[in-house]
Phi, psi and omega in degrees: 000104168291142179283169178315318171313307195274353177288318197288332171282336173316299172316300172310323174264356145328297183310284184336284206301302182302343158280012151196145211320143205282166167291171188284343211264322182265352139332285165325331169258352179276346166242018151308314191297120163232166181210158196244120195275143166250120170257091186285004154263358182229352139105005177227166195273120192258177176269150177217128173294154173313005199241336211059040195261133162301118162249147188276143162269153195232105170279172170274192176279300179310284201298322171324287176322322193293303147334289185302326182289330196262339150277330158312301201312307179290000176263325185289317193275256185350302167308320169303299168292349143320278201289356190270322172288327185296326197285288183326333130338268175330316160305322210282340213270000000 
């Protein structure tokens, strides 16, 4: 059971450690990690590097297309529902 003391210090050296800059050894494993990202604005799942640097996935043609139709599409509704509330906005003045 740590005592209050030995938490604060815990902490304390925490802070510190996080203010200075990483080794090369712990850069490298922090962008080892990638994970797979839900983008709910484009509706699709990305690969994301430990940094949050965006990786391209390398698809087939077919899920390429597939991909573009369905974004153009989320692109289309979304612009739409833009202009439709705006026309509505507008009515009201």
């Amino acid at each position: 059971d740590m005592s209050q003391q030995d938490k604060q210090e815990e902490e304390n050296a925490n802070k510190k450690r996080s203010m200075v800059p990483m080794s090369r050894e712990e850069y490298e494993a922090q962008q080892a990690v990638v994970r797979e990202v839900y983008d709910e604005e484009s509706g699709r799942y990305r690969l994301v590097r430990g940094s949050g640097e965006i990786i391209e996935r390398i698809v087939s043609r077919n899920d390429h297309q597939r991909i573009n139709q369905t974004a153009t599409q989320g692109d289309g509704s979304s612009f739409s529902n833009h202009i439709f509330s705006a026309s509505i906005r507008q009515k009201r003045y």
